[in-house]
Steps between C-alpha positions, in 0.01 A plus 500: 500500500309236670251571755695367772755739428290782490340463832797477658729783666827586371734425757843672323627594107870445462719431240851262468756517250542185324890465431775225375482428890253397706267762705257417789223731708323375809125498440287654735357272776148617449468449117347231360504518147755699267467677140841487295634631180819484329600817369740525166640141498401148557566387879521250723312456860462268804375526846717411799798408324744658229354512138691310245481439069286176641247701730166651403517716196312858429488695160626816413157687615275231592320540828463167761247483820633275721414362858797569726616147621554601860534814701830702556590299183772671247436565123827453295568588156774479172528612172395204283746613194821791481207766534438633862159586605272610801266287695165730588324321779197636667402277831119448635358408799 
């Protein structure tokens, strides 16, 4: 992890299943930042709006640190293939 992560507070730990249909989870207002990891299959993901085959992609276990765009935002998610998947997302603050 990056130092900025690590000095930082964890806000919440979820996870989102990551289907043939699009799924979406309000962020928390505080958080600022946000850890995610796509569990068992390749996925899809976008903030605010619904994730699509054209929106940001995430490997099958690769982890992202991302700056949350705005707060009260939404984090949506996909499948990327015919293999469902889960989402982990940890939030900081």
């Amino acid at each position: 992890m990056c130092d900025t992560i690590n000095s930082m507070r964890v806000v919440k730990a979820w996870q989102i299943a990551s289907t043939d249909s699009n799924a979406s989870q309000a962020l928390d207002g505080i958080a600022k930042k946000v850890s995610i990891r796509a569990k068992t299959a390749d996925l899809r993901f976008n903030f605010g709006a619904a994730a699509s085959s054209s929106t940001f992609f995430i490997g099958k276990d690769e982890r992202l640190f991302l700056d949350i765009p705005y707060k009260g935002c939404t984090l949506q998610t996909l499948r990327d293939a015919s293999t469902s998947g889960h989402l982990e997302v940890i939030e900081y603050d």
